[in-house]
C-alpha positions in Angstrom: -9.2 130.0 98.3 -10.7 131.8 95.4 -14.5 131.4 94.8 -15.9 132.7 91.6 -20.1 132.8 90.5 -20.9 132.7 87.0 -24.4 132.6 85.5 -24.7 130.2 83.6 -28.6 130.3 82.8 -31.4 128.4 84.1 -32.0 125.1 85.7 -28.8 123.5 86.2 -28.7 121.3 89.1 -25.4 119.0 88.6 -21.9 119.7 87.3 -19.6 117.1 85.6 -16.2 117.3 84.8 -15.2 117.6 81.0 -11.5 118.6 80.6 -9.1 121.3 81.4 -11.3 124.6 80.8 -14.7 123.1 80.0 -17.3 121.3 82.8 -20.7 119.6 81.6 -24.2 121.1 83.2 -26.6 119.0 83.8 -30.5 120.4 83.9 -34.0 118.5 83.8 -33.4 117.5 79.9 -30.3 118.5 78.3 -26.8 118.3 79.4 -24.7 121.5 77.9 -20.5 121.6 77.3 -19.5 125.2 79.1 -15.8 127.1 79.2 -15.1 128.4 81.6 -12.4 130.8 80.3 -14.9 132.1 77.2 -18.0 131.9 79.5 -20.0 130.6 76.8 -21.8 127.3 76.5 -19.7 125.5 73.4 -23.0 122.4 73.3 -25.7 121.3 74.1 -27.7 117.4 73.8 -31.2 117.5 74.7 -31.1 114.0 76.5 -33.3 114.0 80.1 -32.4 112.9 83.3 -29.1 112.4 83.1 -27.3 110.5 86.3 -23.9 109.9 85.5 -21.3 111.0 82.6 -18.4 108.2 81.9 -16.0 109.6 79.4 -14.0 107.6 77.0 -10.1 107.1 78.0 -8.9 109.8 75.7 -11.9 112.1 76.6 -13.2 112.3 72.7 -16.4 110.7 73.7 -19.1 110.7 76.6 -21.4 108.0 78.0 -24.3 110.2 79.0 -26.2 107.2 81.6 -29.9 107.5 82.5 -31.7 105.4 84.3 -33.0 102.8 81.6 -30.9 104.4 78.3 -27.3 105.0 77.2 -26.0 107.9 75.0 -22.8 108.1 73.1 -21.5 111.5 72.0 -18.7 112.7 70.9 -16.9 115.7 72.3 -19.1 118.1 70.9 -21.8 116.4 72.2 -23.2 115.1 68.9 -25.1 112.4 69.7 -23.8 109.2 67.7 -25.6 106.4 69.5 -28.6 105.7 72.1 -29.2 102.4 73.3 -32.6 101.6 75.6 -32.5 98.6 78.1 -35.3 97.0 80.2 -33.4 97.0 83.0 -31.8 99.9 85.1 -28.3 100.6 84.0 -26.0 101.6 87.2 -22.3 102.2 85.4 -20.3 101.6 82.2 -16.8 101.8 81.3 -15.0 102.1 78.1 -12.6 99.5 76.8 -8.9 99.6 75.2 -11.2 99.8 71.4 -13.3 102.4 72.6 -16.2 100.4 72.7 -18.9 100.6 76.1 
């Protein structure tokens, strides 16, 4: 097995998966779009405690989940939607449309 260490700055304390080549790190208040291959980090959304990432079927968008709040980007990490609820949100899922 090959094991390789890369700094990749400060305060990351979850990785996601985003695609051949490219992971999402999670810190405290953002969530950042890395490659690997380049060793550069592509974007960045400043959205805080993020708990779970559910991307879209054909990976062009990203359900960033926190505990009470949804937000939709797209691949780039733009943001393109937030939504707030009163109660804790625990999953999502895309559908055939590409609607959550």
């Amino acid at each position: 097995a090959v094991v390789s260490t890369q700094s990749t700055g400060g305060g990351v304390d979850y990785i996601y998966y985003a695609g051949t080549g490219t992971i999402l790190l999670r810190s405290c208040d953002s969530v950042s779009l890395y490659d690997i291959q380049q060793k550069v980090t592509v974007a960045s959304v400043r959205i805080p405690k993020v708990v779970r990432v559910v991307w879209s079927n054909d990976m062009s968008h990203l359900a960033l989940i926190c505990k009470r709040t949804i937000a939709i980007c797209n691949r780039k990490l733009e943001l393109k939607a937030s939504i707030h609820e009163s109660v804790k949100i625990k999953s999502a899922a895309w559908d055939e449309q590409g609607d959550v």
